[in-house]
Legacy VTK file of the C-alpha trace (Angstrom):
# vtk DataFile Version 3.0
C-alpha trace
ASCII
DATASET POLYDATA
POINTS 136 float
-60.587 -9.197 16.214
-59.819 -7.560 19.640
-56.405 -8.352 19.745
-56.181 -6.777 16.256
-57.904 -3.420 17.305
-55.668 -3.184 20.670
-52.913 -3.186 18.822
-53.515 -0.970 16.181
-54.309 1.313 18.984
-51.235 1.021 20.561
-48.902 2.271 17.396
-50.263 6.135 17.196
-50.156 5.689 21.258
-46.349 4.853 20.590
-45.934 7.210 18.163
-47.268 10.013 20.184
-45.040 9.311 23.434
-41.862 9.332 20.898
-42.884 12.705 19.836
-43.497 14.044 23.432
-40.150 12.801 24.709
-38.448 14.403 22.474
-39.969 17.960 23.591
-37.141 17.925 26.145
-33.346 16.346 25.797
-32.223 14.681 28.362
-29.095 15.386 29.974
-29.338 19.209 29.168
-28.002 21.366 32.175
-29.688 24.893 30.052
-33.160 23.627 31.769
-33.606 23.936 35.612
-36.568 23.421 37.764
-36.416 25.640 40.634
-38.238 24.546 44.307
-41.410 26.826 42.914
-41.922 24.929 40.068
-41.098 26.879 37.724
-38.307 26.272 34.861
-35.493 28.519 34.456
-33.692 28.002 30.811
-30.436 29.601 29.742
-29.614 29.946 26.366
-26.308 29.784 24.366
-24.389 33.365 25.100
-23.371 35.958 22.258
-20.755 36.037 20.785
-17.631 38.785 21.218
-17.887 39.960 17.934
-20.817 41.973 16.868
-23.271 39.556 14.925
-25.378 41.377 11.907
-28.905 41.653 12.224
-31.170 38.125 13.066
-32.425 36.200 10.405
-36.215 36.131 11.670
-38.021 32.654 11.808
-40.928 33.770 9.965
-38.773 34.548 6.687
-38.382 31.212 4.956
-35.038 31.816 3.512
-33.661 31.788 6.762
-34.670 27.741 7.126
-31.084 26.052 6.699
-30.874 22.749 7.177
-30.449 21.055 10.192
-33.406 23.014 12.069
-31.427 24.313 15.293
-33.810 23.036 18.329
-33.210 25.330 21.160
-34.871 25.244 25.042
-36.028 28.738 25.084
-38.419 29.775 28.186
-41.155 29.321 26.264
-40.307 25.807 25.855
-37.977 23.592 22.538
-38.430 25.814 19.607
-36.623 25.971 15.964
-34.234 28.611 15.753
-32.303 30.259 13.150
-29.349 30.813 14.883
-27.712 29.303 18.010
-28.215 31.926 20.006
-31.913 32.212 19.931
-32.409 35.905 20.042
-36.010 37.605 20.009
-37.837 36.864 16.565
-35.243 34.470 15.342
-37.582 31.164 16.972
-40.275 29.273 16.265
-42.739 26.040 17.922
-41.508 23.247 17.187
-42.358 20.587 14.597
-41.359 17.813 15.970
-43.161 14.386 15.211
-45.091 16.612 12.525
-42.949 17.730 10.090
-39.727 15.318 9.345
-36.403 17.266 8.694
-32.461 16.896 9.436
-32.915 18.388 13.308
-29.969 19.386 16.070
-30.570 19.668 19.598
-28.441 22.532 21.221
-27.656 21.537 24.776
-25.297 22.656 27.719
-23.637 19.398 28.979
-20.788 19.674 31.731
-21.119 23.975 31.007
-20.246 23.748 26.952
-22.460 24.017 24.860
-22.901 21.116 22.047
-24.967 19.837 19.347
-26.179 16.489 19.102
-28.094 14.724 16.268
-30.617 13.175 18.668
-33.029 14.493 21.514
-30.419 12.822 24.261
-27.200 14.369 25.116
-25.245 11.007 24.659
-25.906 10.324 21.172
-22.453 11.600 19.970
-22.524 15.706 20.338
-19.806 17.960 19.159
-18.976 21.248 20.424
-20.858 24.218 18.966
-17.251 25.043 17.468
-17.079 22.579 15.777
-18.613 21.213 12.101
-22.353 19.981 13.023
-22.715 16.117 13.214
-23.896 14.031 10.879
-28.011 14.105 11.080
-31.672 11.940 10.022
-34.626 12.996 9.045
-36.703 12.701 12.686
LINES 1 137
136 0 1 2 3 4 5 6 7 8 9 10 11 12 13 14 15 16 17 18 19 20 21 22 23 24 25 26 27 28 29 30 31 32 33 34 35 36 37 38 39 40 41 42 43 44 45 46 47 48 49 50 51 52 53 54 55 56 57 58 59 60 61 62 63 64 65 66 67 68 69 70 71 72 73 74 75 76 77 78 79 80 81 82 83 84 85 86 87 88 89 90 91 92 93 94 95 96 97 98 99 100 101 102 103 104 105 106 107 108 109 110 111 112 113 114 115 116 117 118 119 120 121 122 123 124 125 126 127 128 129 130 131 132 133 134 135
């Protein structure tokens, strides 16, 4: 019966450290940890044209699918856009809510998007047609 309990203790223990590792890709160059401590996170640059007016996160016809996850200072959020300007983020829901999910990330200075929290699981350019995605 112990053996039993220990490991059905060790599955939501499993389950949480999945979800936790994927608050962070690794392999993305946008976050830095300076000698203070403190993180410094760039996000993808505007444009040269003149984009309209963001999409805000809190409208829900601005949801497409993938969810764009983006390191923002205040840490991996879902963002409407790329480019992650004021308003158009929000917390993530990762490991709570499952949806089609890509991870923007600055690899060798371009920016790509991959289909998995780790920059080596086959990411395109941000030019190019997203990858192929899972529900995660």
């Amino acid at each position: 019966m112990k053996a039993a309990t220990k490991s059905l203790l060790l599955v939501p223990m499993t389950v949480l450290a999945a979800a936790a590792h994927a608050q962070f890709v690794k392999g993305n160059e946008a976050v830095r940890l300076k000698a203070d401590g403190t993180r410094e996170v760039v996000t993808p640059p505007m444009p040269a044209i003149t984009l309209g007016p963001p999409c805000k996160a809190e409208h829900p016809g601005c949801w497409s699918s993938p969810l764009l996850m983006v390191e923002t200072s205040a840490g991996l959020n879902e963002c409407t856009e790329f480019y992650a300007r004021p308003g158009t983020c929000r917390a993530s829901t990762y490991g709570s809510v499952r949806r089609p999910r890509l991870w923007l990330v600055l690899v060798h200075g371009q920016w790509l998007q991959c289909p998995r929290p780790d920059a080596s699981s086959g990411c395109l350019s941000t030019k190019a047609l997203p990858p192929a995605t899972q529900l995660q």
